[in-house]
N, C-alpha and C positions, 0 to 999 in steps of 0.2 A: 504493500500500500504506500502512497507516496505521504507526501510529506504535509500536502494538500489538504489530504484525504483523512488525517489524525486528527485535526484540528479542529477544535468545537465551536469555531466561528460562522459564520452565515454562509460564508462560501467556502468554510473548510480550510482556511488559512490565516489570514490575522483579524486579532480582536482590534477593530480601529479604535471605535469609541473610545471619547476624552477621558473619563472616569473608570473607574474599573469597581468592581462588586462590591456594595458597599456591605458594611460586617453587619450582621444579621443582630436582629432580636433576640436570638432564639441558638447559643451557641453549643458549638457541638461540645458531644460529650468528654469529660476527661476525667483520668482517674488521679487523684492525688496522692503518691505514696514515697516511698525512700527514695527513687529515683525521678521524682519528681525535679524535668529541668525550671520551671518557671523560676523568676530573677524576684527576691522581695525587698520590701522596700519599708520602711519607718518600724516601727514595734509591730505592723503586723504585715502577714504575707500582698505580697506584690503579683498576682499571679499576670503572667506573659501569657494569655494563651493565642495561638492561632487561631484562628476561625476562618473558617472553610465556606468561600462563597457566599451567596444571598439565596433566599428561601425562594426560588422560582420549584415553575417543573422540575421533572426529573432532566429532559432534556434540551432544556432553555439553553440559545446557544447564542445570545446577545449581553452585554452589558450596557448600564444605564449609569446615565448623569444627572444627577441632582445639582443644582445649582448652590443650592445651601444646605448641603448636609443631612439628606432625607436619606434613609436608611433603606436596602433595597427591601420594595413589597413585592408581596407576592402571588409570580403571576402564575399562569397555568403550563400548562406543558406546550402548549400549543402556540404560547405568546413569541412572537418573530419579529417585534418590530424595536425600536429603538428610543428613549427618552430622553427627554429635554428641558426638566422642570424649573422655572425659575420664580420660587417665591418668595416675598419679601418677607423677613422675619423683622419683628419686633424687640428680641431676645432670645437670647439661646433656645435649642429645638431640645426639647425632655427628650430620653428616649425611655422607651419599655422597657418592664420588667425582664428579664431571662433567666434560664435557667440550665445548669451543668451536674453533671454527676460529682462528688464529691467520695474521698479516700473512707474505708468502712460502709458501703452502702447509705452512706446519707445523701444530701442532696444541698446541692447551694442554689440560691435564691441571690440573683443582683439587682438593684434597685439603684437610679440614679441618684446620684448625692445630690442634687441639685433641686430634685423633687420631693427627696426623702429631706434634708436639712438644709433650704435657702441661704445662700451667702456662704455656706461651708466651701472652703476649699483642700483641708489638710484633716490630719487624722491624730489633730489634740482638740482639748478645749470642750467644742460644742457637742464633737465627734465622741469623744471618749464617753461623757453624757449617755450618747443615743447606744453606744457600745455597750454601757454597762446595764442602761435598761433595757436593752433587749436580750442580752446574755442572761438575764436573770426568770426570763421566761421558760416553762419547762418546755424542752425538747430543740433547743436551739444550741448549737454546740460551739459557736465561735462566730462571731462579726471583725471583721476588718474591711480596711478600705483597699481597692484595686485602678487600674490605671490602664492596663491594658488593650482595652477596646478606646483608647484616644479620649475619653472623659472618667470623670471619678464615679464610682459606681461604691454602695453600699453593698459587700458581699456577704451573706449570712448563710451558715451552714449549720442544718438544721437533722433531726431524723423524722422522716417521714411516718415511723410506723405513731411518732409520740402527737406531731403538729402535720395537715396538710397543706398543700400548698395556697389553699384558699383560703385558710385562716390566718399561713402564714404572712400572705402580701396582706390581709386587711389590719394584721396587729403590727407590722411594721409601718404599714401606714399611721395607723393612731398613734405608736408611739414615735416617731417619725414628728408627726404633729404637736405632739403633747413637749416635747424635748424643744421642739422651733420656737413654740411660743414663751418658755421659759426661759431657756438658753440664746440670750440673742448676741449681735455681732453690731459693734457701732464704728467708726471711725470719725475722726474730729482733723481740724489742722490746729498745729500746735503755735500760737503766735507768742513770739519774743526767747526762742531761744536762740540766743548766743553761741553758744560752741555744744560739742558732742559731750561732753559733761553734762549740759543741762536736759539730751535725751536719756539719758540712764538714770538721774535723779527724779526723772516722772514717773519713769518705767517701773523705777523701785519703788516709790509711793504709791502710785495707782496700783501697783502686784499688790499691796497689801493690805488694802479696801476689802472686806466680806465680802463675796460672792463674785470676784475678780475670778476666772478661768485662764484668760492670760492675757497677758499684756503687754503688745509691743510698740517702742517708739524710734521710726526712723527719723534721724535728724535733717538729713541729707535732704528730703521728701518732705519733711515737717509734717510727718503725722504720727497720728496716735490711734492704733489697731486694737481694739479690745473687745474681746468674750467674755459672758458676764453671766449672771444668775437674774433675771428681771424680777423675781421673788425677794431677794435679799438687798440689790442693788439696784439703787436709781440714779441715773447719768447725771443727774445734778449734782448726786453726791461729787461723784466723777470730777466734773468742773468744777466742786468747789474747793478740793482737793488741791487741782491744778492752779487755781486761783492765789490761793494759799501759800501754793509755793510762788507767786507773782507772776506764773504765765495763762494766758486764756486760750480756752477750745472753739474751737467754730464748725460747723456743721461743712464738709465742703460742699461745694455743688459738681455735680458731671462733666467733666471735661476742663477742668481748670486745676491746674499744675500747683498754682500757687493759691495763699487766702487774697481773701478782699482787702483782709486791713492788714496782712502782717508787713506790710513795705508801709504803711503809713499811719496807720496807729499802733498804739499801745506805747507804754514806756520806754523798753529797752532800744528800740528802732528811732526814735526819737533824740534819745540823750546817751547812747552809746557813744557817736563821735566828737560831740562837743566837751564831754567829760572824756573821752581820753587826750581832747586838745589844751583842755583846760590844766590837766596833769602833768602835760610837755611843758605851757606854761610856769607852770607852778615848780615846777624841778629846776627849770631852767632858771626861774626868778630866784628860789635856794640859793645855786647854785653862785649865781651871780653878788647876793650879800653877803657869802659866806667869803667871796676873793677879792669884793673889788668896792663895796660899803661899808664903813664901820658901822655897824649895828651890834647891837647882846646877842651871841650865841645863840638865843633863845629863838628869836625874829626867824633867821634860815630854819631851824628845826620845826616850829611852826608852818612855816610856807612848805618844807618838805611834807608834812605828818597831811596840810591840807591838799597834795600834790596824792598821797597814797591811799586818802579817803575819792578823792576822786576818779584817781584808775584803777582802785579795787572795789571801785562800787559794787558792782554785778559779781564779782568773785566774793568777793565778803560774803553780799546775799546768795550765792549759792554755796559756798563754802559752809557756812550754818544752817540752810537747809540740808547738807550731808551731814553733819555731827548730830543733829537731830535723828537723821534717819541713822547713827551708828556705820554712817558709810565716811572709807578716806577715798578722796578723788584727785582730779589733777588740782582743780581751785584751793581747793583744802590743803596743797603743799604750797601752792605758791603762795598763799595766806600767811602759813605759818610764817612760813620760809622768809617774807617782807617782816612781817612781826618780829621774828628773830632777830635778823638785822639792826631795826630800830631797838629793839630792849639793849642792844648793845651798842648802842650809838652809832651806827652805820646808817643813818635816816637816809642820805641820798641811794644807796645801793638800794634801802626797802623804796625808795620810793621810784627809783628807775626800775627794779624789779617789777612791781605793779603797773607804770605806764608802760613798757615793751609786751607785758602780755595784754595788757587790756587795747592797747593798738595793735597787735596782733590778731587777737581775737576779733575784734572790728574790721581790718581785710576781709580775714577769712569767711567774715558770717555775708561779709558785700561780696566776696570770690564766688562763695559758696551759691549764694543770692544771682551771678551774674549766668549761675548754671540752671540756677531753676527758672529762671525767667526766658533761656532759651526754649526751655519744654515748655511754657507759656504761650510763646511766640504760635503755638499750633495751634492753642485752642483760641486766640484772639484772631486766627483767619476766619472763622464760623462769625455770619453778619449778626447783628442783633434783632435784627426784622425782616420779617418775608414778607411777599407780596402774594396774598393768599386768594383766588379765586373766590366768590361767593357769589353764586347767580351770573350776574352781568356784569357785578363788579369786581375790581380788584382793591383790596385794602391791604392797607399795612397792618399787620399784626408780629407780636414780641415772639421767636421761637419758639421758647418755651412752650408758649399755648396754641400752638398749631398740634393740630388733632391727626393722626395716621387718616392717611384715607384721602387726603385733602389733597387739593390742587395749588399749587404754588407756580407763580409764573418769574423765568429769571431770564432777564433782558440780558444783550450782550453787555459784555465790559462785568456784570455783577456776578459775585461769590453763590452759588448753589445752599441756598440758605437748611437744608436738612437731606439727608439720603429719603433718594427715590427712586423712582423708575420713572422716564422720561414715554409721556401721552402723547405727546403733539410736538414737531419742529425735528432739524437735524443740528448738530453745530460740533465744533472741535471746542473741547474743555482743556484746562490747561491744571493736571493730575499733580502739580508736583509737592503740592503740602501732605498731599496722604500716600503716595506710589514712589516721589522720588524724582519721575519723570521728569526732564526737560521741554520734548517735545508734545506738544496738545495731541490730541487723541481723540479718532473720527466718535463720536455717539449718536445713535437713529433713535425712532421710538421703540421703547420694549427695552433699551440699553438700560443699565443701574449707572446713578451719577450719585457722589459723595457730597456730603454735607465740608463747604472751605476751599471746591475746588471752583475754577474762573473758567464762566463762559465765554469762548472770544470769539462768536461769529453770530449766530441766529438767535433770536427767543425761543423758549423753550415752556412748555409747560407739564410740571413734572408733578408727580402722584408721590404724595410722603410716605415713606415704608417703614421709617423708624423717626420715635420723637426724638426731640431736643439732644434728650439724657440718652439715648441710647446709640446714638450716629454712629459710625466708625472714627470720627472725630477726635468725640468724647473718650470713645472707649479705646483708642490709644494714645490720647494724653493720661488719663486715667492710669492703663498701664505701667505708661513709660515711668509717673510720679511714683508706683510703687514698687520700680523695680528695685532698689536698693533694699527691701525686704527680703527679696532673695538671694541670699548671702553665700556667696562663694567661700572656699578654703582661706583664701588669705583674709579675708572679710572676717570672718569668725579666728581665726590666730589673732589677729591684731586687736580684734574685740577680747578674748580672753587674755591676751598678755595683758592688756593693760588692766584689767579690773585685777589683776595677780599682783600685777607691776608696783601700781600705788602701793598700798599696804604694806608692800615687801621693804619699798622704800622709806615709808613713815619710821619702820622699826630702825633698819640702817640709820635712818636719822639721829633718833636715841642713840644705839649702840655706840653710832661713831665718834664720837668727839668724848667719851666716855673712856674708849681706847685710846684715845689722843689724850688727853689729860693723862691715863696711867701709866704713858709712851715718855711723858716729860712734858707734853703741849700747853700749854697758856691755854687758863678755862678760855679766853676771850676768843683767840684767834681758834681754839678746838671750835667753837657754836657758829663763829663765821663762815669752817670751811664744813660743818655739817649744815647749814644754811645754803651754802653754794652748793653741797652734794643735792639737797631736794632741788633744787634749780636743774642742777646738771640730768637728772635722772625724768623728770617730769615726763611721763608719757605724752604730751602735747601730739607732737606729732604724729605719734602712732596711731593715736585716737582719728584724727582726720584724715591719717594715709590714705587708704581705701575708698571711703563715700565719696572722694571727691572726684577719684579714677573713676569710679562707674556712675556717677550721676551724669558727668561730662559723658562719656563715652555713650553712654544710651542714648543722652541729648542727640549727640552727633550720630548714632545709626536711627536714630528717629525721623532727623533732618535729609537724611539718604536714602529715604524711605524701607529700612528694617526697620522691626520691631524686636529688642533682645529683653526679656520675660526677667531678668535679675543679672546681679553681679554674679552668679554659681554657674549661669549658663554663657558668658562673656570667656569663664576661664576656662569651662569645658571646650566649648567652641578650639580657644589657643590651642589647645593639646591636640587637636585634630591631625592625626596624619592615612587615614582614610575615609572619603566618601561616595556614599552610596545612593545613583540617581532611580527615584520610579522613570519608566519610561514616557509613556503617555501621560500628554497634559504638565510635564515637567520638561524632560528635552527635546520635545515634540509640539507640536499644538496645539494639537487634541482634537483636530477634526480633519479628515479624510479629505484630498484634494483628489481631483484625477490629473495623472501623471502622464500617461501615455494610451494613446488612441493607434492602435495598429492595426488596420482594414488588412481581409484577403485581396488575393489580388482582383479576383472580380467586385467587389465594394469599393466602397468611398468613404472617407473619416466622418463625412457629412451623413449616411446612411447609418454607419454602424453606431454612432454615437445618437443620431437622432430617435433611431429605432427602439435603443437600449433607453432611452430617457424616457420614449412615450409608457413603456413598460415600468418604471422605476419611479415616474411620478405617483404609481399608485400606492408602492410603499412608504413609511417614515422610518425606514433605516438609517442609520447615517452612511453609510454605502450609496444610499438608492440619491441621498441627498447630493452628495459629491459629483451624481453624475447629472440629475438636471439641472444643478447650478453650471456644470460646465458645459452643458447643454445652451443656457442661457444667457452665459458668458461669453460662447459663437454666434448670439443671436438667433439661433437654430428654432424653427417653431413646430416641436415635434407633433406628430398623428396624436390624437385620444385612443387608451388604451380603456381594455376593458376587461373582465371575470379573473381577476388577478389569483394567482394559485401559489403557497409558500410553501416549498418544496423543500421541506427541515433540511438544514444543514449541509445544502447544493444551490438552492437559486431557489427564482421565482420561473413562473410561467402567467402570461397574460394575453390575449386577444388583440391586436391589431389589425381593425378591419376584421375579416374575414381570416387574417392567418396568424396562425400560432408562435411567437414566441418567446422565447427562453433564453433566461439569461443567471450566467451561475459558473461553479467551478468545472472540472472537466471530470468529476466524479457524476455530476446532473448527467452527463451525453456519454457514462458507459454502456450504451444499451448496441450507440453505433459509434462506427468509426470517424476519428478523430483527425484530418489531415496532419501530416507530419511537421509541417511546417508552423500551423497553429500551435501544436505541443511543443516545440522548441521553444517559440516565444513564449508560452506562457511560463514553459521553466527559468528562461531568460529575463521574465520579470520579477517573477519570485526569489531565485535568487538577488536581483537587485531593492528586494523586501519589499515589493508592493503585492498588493491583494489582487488577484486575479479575476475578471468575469467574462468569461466568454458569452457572445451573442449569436445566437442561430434564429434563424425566421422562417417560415415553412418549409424547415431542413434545409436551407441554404446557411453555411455557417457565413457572417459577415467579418466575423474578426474580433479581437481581442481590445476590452479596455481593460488600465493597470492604475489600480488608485491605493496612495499609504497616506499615512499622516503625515506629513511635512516635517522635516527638524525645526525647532523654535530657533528665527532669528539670534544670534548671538551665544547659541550655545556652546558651540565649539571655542569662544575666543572665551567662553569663562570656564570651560574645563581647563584651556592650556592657559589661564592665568591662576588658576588653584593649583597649578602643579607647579608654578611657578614660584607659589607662597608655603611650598613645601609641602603640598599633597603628594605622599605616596604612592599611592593606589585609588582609584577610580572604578567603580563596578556599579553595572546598570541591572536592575533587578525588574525584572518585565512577565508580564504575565501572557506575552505573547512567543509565536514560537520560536524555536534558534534561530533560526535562518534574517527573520525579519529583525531579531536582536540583534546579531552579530553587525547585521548592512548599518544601523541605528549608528551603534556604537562605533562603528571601523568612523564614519560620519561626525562622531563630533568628538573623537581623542580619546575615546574611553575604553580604559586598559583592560577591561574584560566583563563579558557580558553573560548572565545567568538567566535563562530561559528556558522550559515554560516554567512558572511560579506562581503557584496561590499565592491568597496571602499569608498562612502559616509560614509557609518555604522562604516568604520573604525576611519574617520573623526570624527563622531559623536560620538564613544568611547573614542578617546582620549581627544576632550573636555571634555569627562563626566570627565574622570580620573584627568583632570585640575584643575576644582573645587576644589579639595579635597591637591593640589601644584603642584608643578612643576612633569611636567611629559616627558619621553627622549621617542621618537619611535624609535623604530633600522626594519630598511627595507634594502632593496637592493639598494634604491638610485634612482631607475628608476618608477617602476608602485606602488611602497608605497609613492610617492611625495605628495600628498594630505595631509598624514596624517602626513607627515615627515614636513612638511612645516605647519600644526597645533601644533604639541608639542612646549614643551619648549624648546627641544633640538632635533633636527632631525639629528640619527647616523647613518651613509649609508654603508652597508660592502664592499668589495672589491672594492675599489674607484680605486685601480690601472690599475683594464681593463674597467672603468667605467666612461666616460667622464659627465653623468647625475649626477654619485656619487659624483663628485668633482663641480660639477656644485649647486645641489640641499640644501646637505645638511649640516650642522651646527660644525657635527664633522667626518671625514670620519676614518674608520676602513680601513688601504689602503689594508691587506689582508682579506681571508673569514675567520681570526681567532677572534673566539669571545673574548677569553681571554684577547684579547687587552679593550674591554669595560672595565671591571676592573678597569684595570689599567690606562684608561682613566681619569675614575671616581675618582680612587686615588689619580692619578697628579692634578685633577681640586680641588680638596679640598684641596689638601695643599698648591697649589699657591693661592688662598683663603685665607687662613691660615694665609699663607706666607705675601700679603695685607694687613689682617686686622692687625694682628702683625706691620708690617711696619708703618701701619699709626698711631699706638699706641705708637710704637715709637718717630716718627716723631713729632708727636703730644703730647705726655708728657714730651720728654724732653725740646720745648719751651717753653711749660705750667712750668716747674719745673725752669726752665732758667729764665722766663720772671718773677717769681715772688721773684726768689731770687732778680734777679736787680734789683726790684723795691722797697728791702729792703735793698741793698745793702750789701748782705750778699756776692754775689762775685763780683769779680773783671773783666774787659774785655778778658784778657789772656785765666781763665778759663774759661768762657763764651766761648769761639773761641774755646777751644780743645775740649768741651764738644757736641758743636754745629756742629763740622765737623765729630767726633769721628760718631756723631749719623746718619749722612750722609753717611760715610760708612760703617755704621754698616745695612742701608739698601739695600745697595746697595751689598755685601756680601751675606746678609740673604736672598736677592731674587737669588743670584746666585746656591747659595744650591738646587736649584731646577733642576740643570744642569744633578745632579748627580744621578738622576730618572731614573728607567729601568724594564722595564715590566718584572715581576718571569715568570720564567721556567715552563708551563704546561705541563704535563702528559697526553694526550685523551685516551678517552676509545678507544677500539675496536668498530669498528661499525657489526652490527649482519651481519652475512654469508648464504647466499644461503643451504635449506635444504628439506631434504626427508620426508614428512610425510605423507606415504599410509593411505587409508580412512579405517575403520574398520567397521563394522556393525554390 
């Protein structure tokens, strides 16, 4: 049998369609036991499983495309045709219940986390909750969370003979419910903090409020992430907590980066810089009576003591908010550390010691501030007003209160005030606040348009699919603000050395000038250079190495149109030395063109191609479609066909006029013989990976057309720019058959190609590739979930019309341009870089600090200038990453529709 003829496609050789099978409801079975490969993940099991296919027929021999993530349904055995759904979501799509076999004859039960416990993302807190009350019901033998099928699912593994399964999903359900309304999830933005100190001083106070589940505060983001008990604890309390300690919470809104007031109200923002100016003054004025006025001793000391109240304002007040809480921090050395100094008469050293850091601190929180305001810049492209259809007229109404469903009209020159889908008009939009893009991009009606992107040609009048809050706008500024929650390796070292570090050094402080005095040392000069050692030692820098690397860095792949999900998947990404491409719809285009039209010699390209169209207009394959679009791209104005026949798994047959025919693989026409000539070409196309459909008409064979999916512009020049950035190995994981993989791959540099693959096998490939390091999948986001949610890094293309792409994956590519990987790749490695640099910093110049004072080679002054110098000298060097911008690619031509008569 040939090679044709194996193939469970429509004509018996390649599966074209853009999407490929999406993972079922309904997964197949698995047994859990000691040789159980699945990969796990947090305190409980991770299971990886593959899932096999979508619930069609038995001998369903099509794949379907959901435009947003629809799950394949299912059809009959009988279903031939090909799908195309494209609808507008409002928010994430739930999926259904499923169910798998489970180790000991029990059974597991999955249930979406998102249905089961809203706003849950992770498996503490809210999760552990709904874990422990349903664990506590009889005949339920273990809940954890799983990842596997590309979203979080509740898995609960039960025995069937004790609970069934109809009882089961209704008491998961209620307790599900009963767990949501108690256990809630709030976020706030945090206004007036100053440095990464004053995030872990919240963190620790609000942890330990009654009915607190957890509590976390990015500084970097300025916000404050809390699970809670709504029984024990009211958010008031919460703020007045925060209050307490002198910062205030604010409710954020959708799609905005930053607060409303924290750049211009509240305290700290306010008189941060003029009290550290006032401090420079005030030293300096010291400074100046103590050498160059006669005045009493007393006068400079004074001016210095009012010099050290004003640049350790904010350290002071959070320095004793830490002694309260029984915590040492950075402010709390550098407090002592000034105090010291003055009790021993060194006022100027305390009082320079407190202006260098509280002017330090003051850059860093404006550095820090000049990053968040870049992630800002995206959500201030979204207008404040649409011009909304009603009736006959057009009104202005505020975002926010435009209703789904509505009609919004957007003149040339204006910003696309909400994502829709476009009713009326043509025009080129200009993508490049959400895709990256430079160049504008054709849109019809039926097209999706984003909420901030610029019409530059026609009016349009476009149908809203999602509110205000929910745009893709919103929901990757939203992201991007939270990605420094998800914390990389070096992220969390640098976070635990320094909560280790202080303390460690408080005591050193004591100990040492203790040993110096028993050494022979002068109490005076012993407490000076134990003074200078907390200077020298300060984790300062450590504490801001990292947020500032990945807040920049996200900024800048945000601005290049990626999405990178946390600083954990920035440093995963760096370590990359193989990746792994789905074929279809990632290096490809994902829809079928016709390639070559080769008439016998008796026909004409006009005939065979017309004939085949009039027949194929009657199906909606994407096969049948390739060929009346090229049908109608020669102008061609094919015959009406008619009693169209789906002849599984070889072609169709149809009525033209009065004569029959058929159009199909060369397995349809084994009944007769086949001209020789015909059979060469067709292996001659196949071999060059197109899909083959022979045309016969009342037994006259007319000739061969060869249609495949196209390579995606530009693909080849980002495979050989990733091998350029030190990709190893390259391998394309395709679910179509060798033949048509190999032509793919030889086409765009990719060093080796694995064909045919479910999608378990693709799972089971990217593990293999695991072993050997880290390995990135690049899918589409939606039916590569599997294996995308196995790699080290899972990259999803077109995230922007893709709510599963923004849902699923690790790093989203927000257009279908591969070239953005690259430069993905690039930016992850240098904010990498940029990290380990930083913490080398950070980190040697204590080292180098901490050992001169302990020789007393410097003095505390220099110690302070050296100490803040290197603070923000990190806090700069992570800025540099702002300034990142994905190069200009070039795409090839993708190949053109052509003529090649058959010869004999």
């Amino acid at each position: 049998m040939s090679e044709q003829n194996k193939s469970p496609s429509r004509f018996g050789q390649l599966r074209i369609q853009g999407a490929k099978s999406a993972t079922p409801s309904l997964k197949a079975a698995h047994t859990h036991g000691p040789d159980c490969q699945h990969e796990h993940d947090g305190h409980h099991d991770k299971h990886a499983h593959g899932h096999e296919g979508h619930a069609h027929g038995a001998a369903c021999d099509h794949e379907h495309r959901h435009a947003h993530g629809h799950e394949g349904h299912a059809h009959g055995a009988s279903c031939g045709h090909g799908h195309d759904h494209d609808h507008g979501h409002s928010a994430r799509r739930l999926h259904p219940p499923g169910y798998r076999a489970a180790e000991g004859g029990g059974i597991a039960l999955q249930l979406d986390l998102e249905a089961t416990l809203p706003g849950e993302t992770d498996d503490h807190g809210r999760f552990e909750k709904l874990e422990a009350a349903l664990e506590a019901h009889r005949g339920i033998i273990d809940v954890h969370l799983r990842r596997d099928a590309g979203h979080a699912e509740v898995c609960i593994h039960y025995d069937s003979t004790l609970v069934n399964a109809t009882q089961l999903l209704a008491l998961a359900q209620s307790t599900g419910t009963k767990v949501a309304e108690r256990y809630k999830q709030h976020t706030w933005f945090v206004r007036g903090m100053g440095s990464a100190d004053a995030a872990t001083v919240i963190e620790h106070a609000v942890g330990k409020l009654p009915g607190v589940l957890t509590a976390s505060v990015a500084y970097a983001s300025e916000r404050l992430v809390l699970e809670y008990d709504s029984q024990v604890l009211a958010l008031k309390d919460v703020e007045a907590r925060a209050q307490a300690l002198g910062y205030a919470l604010e409710v954020p809104t959708a799609g905005h980066a930053c607060s409303h007031h924290a750049h211009g109200g509240g305290l700290a923002p306010k008189l941060e810089l003029p009290l550290v100016v006032a401090s420079g003054v005030l030293l300096a004025s010291g400074w100046v009576l103590e050498r160059f006025i006669p005045a009493p001793p007393l006068a400079s000391v004074l001016v210095w003591a009012l010099s050290m109240a004003s640049g350790g304002f904010f350290a002071i007040r959070g320095s004793v908010q830490s002694i309260l809480q029984r915590r040492i921090d950075i402010e709390t050395m550098m407090v002592v550390a000034a105090l010291g100094a003055a009790v021993l008469g060194a006022w100027f050293e305390g009082a320079f010691l407190l202006f260098l850091f509280s002017a330090g601190h003051a850059l860093e929180h404006r550095a820090m501030e000049r990053a968040r305001r870049s992630i800002e810049t995206l959500g201030e492209l979204r207008p404040e007003v649409a011009r909304v259809r009603r009736g006959n007229d057009v009104v202005e109404v505020p975002v926010a209160e435009v209703q789904r469903g509505e009609r919004v009209v957007v003149r040339p020159g204006d910003r696309v005030p909400l994502d829709g889908v476009i009713r009326e008009g043509k025009s080129s939009l200009d993508q490049a606040a959400i895709t990256g893009e430079s160049i504008p991009v054709a849109r019809k009606p039926g097209d999706e348009v984003f909420s901030g992107t610029i019409n530059c040609e026609a009016a349009l009048e476009v149908e809203v699919t999602r509110v205000s809050s929910e745009s893709v706008l919103a929901r990757v500024v939203d992201m991007v603000a939270q990605a420094e929650a998800q914390k990389g390796r070096r992220q969390r070292f640098a976070q635990r050395l320094e909560r280790t570090f202080a303390p460690l050094v408080m005591g050193a402080a004591v100990v040492f000038p203790v040993v110096l005095v028993l050494l022979g040392t002068p109490l005076k000069e012993a407490i000076l250079r134990a003074v200078g050692l907390l200077v020298a030692a300060s984790p300062c820098a450590l504490a801001i190495s990292t947020p500032s690397a990945v807040l920049s860095a996200v900024a800048a792949a945000a601005r290049g149109g990626v999405l990178v999900k946390g600083g954990i998947h920035l440093e995963l990404l760096a370590g990359v030395r193989a990746v792994a491409f789905d074929k279809t719809g990632t290096l490809t285009v994902g829809r079928p063109r016709l390639l070559t039209t080769a008439p016998t010699p008796d026909s004409t390209a006009e005939e065979l191609l017309s004939t085949a169209a009039a027949v194929e207009s009657l199906s909606a394959h994407p096969l049948a479609r390739a060929v009346v679009d090229a049908a109608q791209a020669a102008e061609l104005s094919p015959p009406a066909g008619k009693d169209l026949e789906a002849i599984h798994g070889q072609g169709i047959r149809a009525k033209v006029g009065e004569d029959t025919v058929e159009v199909g693989s060369l397995a349809l026409f084994s009944a007769a013989p086949v001209p020789e000539a015909l059979s060469r070409e067709v292996n001659r196309l196949e071999e060059q990976g197109q899909t083959t459909m022979v045309v016969r008409r009342a037994g006259r064979f007319l000739g061969v057309l060869g249609v495949a999916d196209t390579v995606r512009p530009g693909a080849r020049q980002a495979v050989l720019a990733l091998k350029e950035h030190g990709v190893a190995r390259t391998v394309m994981l395709s679910g179509d058959n060798a033949r048509v993989a190999s032509s793919i791959a030889a086409q765009v540099g990719i060093d080796e190609a694995r064909a045919p693959l479910m999608p378990a096998d693709k799972v089971t490939a990217v593990k293999e590739l695991g072993q050997e390091g880290p390995v990135a999948m690049v899918g589409d986001g939606v039916n590569d979930a599997p294996a995308l949610a196995a790699a080290a890094v899972g990259v999803a293309m077109g995230g922007a019309g893709s709510d599963a792409a923004l849902e699923t994956a690790d790093v989203v590519l927000m257009s279908d341009d591969l070239s953005r990987l690259p430069f993905a790749l690039e930016l992850s490695r240098r904010a990498t870089a940029v990290m380990r640099q930083n913490l080398v910093i950070a980190l040697g110049v204590s080292g180098v600090l901490v050992l001169a004072t302990v020789l007393g080679l410097t003095r505390i002054s220099q110690a302070v200038v050296l100490h803040e110098g290197s603070t923000l000298l990190v806090v700069f060097n992570g800025l540099r990453l702002l300034a990142l911008r994905p190069s200009a690619s070039t795409p090839e031509p993708s190949a053109a529709p052509h003529a090649a008569p058959i010869t004999g």
